[in-house]
N, C-alpha and C positions, 0 to 999 in steps of 0.2 A: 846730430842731436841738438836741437834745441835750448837754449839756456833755459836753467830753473829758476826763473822767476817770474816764471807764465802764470795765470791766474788760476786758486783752487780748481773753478769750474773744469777751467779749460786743460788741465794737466790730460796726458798721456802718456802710456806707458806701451813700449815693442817687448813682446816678447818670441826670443825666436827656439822653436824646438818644443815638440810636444809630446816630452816624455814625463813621469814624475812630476822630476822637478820644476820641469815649464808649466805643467799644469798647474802646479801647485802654487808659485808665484804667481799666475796669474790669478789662481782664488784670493789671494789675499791681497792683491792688489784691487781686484774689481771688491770685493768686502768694503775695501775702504774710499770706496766710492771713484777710484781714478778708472779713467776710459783704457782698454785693455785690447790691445790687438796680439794674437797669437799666431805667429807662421810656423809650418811645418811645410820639411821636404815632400814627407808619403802621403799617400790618398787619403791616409784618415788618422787621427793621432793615437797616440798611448796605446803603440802594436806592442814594444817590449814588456809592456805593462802589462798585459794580455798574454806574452808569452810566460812571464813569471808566475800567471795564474794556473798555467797549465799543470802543476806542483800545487797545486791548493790554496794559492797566493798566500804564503807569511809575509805578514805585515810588517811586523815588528817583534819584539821579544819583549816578556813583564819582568825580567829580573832585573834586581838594584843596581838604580846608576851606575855605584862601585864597581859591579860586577859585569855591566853592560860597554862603559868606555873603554877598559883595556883595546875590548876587541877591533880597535880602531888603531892599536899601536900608537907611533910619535907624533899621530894629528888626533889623538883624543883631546889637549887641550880646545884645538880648533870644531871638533865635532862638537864638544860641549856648550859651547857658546849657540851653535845651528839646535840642539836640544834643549834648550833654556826659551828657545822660543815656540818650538812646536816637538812637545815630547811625546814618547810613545803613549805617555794616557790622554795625551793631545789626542794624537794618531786616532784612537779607538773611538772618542767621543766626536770628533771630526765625522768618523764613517757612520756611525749615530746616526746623527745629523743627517747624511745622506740615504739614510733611511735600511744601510746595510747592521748589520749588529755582527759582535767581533767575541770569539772566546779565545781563551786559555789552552792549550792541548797540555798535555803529558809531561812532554818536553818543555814548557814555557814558551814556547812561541804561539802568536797569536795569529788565527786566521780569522775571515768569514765563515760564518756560519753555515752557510753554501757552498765554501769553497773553491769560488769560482771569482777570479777577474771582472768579466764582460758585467753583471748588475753594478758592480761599484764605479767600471769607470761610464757604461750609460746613466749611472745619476747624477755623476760626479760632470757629465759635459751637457745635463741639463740645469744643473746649477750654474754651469758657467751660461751656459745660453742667459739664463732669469735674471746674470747680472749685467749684463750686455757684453758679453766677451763676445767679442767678433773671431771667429778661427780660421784663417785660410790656410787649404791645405794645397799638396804641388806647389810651395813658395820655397825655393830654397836661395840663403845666406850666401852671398857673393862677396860681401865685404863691406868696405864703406866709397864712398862716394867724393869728390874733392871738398866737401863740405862738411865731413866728420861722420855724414848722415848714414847708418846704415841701409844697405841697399839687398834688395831681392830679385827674384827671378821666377816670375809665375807663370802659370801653365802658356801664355802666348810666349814665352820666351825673349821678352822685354826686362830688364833691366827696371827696377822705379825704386826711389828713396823710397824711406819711411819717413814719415813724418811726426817726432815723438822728442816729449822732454828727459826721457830716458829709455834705453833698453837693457834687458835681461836675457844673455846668451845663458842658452840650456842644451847645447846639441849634445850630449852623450858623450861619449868615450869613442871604442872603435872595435867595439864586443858588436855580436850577431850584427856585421853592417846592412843585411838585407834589410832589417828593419829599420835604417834612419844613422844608426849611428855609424859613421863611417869614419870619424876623427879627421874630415878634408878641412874641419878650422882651424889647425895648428895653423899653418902653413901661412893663412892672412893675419893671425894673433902675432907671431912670430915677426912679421915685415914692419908690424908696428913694434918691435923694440919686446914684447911681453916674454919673456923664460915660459918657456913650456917644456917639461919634461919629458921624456920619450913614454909613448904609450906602450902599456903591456899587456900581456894575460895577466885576469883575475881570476880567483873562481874555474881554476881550468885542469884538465887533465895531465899526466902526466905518462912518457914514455917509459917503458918495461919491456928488456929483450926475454919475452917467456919463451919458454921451451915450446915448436908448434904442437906440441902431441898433446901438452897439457890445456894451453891456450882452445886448441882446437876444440876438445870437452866441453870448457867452463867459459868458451867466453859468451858476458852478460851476465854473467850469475853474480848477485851479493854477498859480501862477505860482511853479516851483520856481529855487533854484539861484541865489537872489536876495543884496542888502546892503541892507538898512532904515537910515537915520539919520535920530536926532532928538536936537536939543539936544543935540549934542558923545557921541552914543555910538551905535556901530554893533552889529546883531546879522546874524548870516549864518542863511537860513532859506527857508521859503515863505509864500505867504499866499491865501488862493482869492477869489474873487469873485464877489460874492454880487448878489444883484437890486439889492441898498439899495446894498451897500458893502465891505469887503473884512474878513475873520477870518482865523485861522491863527498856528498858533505864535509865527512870527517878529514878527507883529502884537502878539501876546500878550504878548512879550519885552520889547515898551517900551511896552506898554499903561499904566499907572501915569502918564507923563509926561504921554503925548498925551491920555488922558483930562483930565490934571491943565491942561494947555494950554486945550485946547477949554471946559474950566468957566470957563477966566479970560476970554477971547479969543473966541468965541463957534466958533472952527477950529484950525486946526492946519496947519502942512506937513511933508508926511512924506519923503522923500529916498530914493529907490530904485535902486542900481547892478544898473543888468538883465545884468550882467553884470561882476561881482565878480572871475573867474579872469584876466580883460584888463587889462593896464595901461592909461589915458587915451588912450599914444602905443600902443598897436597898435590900443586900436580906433577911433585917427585914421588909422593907415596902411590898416586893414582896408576903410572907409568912400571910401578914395582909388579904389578900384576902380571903375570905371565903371558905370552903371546901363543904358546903352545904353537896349534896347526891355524889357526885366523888367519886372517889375510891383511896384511900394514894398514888398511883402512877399518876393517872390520876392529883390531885392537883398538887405534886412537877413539873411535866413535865410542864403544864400550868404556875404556877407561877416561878418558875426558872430552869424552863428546863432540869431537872433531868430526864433522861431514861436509860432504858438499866438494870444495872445491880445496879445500882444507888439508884433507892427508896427504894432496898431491904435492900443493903447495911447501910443506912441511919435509917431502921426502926429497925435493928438490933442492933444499938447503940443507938436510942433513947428510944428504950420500949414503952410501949400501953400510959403510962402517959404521954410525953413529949406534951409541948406547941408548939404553933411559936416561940415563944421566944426561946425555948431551941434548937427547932430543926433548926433554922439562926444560932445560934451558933456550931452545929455541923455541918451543911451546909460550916461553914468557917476554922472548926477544930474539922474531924471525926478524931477520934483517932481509931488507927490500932495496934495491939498486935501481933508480929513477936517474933514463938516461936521454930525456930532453924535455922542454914544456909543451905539449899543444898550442896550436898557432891562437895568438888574438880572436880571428875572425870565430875561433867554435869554444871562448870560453865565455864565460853566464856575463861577467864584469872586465874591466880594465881599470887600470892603474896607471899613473902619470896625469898628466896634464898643465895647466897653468900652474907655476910654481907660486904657492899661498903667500908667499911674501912679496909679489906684484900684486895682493889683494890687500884694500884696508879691511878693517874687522866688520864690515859691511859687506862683504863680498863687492866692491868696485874696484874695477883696475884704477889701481894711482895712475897709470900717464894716459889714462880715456877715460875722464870725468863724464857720470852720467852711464858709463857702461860699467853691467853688472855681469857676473855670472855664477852657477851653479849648477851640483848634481856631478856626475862623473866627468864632467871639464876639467876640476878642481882638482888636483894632487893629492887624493889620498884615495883608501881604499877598508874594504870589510868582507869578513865573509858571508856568504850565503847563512837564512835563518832569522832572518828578519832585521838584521843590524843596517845590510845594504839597501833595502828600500826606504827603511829607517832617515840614513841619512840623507838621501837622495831628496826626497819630500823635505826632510829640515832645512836642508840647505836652499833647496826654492822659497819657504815659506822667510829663512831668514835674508835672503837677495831680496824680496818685496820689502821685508821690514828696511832693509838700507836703502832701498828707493823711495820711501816714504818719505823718512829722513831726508833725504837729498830734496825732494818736493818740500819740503817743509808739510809732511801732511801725518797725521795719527794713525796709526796703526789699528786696525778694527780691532773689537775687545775679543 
């Protein structure tokens, strides 16, 4: 990389990775008028992007700051400062802009209106085209070069610097690597001296030795309408059930823990209220009801509404002996035994990365002035629901803001 104090005109900026966050620094970078080259490994950019639309794309979420940083745990200080410059009502007036319009659902999260990926990011890479972002795709990140310079490798399979007064790494995590992210940058980060964290599953499923008779039945089906608790915090939600073991939002919500559990402990217990809208004593009074000639499933479904996959699930914890008594109490706390994590490769997100404290509050590595990065590179992590693309987009938009800086140039308004 070239020193910064190249002229206004003449500034440039690499960015490499065109996920998110690469795209997003590179809006804000061509906004404020520097020349923007964008590399990406795959044929064409913003596939994870694409895949998170396949879900209706949540954007982001409208609840109060207060209520929205927790969910970033011990790097919410750090997230906050990426949302100070590009927040979620940024987020929504941004898509505006691009001509997509954004509501509200039920839940608080925010989607298109279409709910559909592919319109936002085809406006979104014609707006880059109108500013002159140049995108080459089939270029992937080899390292640097003996002159600091970051170096590429494109479709001829030649080697060439970039030639630029800063770059912004954006390559992803090491979640769904078909699509780009494959996490092979630790490894050149790393030779330069950078703390990088071990990457992990985010957002990912988890292993259940179910019984096959009952698995067989139910698996794929939802368990909606649910209360998850682990280690002293609840999330209200669903979760489905899979051949191995159970995923789903509400999974996802205290995934961070229980993954964090199972690495110490070799499991985990997960606390399931199948039935969250009952207080303990109604579904003690509910449960008083007689079973007469019913059949175990036919009573729960009548007396508190348990179906589906539900009465199995419930007779499985309880054994042939349990009372009402016993079975109200696993009714409000079935305990669930989570006994490995799904691999990286098939969770939504990952975790790890460059450890924040090799970054100044700019997002640039202290010992490679001029190199930036963000998005899931960075050491932290969110669950699904609009927090993780949330911060993926902030943190691109605030890596431009600290290349500006470093140019000496303004930030577009």
């Amino acid at each position: 990389m070239s020193a910064a104090g190249s002229t206004e005109a003449a500034a440039r900026v690499a960015v490499i990775g065109g996920g998110p966050a690469g795209l997003m620094a590179a809006t804000v970078l061509a906004e404020a008028g520097v020349g923007v080259e964008l590399f990406d490994a795959m044929p064409s950019v913003g596939r994870k992007f694409l895949l998170a639309g396949r879900g209706g794309l949540n954007l982001t979420h409208s609840e109060p700051l207060e209520d929205f940083l927790p969910r970033y745990g011990d790097r919410a200080p750090t997230v906050r400062r990426w949302l100070e410059i590009f927040s979620p009502a940024d987020l929504r007036e941004w898509a505006a802009g691009l001509g997509v319009e954004t509501f509200v659902g039920s839940s608080g999260r925010v989607f298109p209106v279409q709910f559909k990926a592919s319109p936002l990011l085809r406006a979104w890479l014609r707006r880059l085209g109108a500013l002159g972002v140049a995108v080459h795709t089939r270029h992937r990140w080899l390292g640097f070069d003996e002159a600091g310079r970051a170096l590429v490798r494109g479709p001829d399979g030649a080697p060439r610097p970039v030639q630029a007064d800063a770059v912004v790494l954006a390559l992803g995590g090491a979640s769904w690597p078909r699509l780009g992210s494959d996490g092979g940058w630790t490894g050149i980060l790393e030779a330069r001296g950078i703390a990088v964290r071990p990457l992990r599953p985010a957002n990912c499923g988890f292993d259940v030795a179910w019984e096959p008779g009952f698995i067989a039945r139910h698996e794929g089906e939802p368990l909606k309408n649910l209360a998850l608790s682990f280690e002293g915090r609840t999330v209200r939600g669903e979760l489905i059930l899979t051949r191995t073991g159970i995923e789903g939002g509400a999974v996802y919500a205290l995934g961070a823990p229980l993954r964090d559990a199972i690495e110490r402990h070799g499991s985990a217990r997960l606390t399931i209220d199948l039935r969250p809208q009952l207080s303990p004593e109604q579904v003690r009074d509910r449960l008083r009801r007689p079973r007469g000639s019913e059949s175990w499933s036919t009573w729960l479904r009548k007396s508190v509404n348990l179906t589906g996959p539900l009465p199995g699930l419930l007779r499985g914890a309880a054994g042939a002996d349990a009372g009402p008594a016993d079975i109200a109490r696993l009714v409000k706390a079935l305990p669930l035994r989570l006994t490995g994590i799904k691999p990286i490769e098939r969770a939504i997100s990952s975790a790890g990365g460059i450890d924040l404290d090799e970054l100044t509050g700019d997002l640039m590595l202290r010992r490679l002035p001029g190199l930036f990065a963000a998005g899931e590179m960075l050491d932290w992590e969110a669950p699904t629901g609009g927090y993780l693309l949330q911060a993926s987009l902030s943190s691109g938009a605030a890596a431009a803001h600290g290349v500006l800086a470093h140019l000496g140039r303004q930030p577009p308004a």
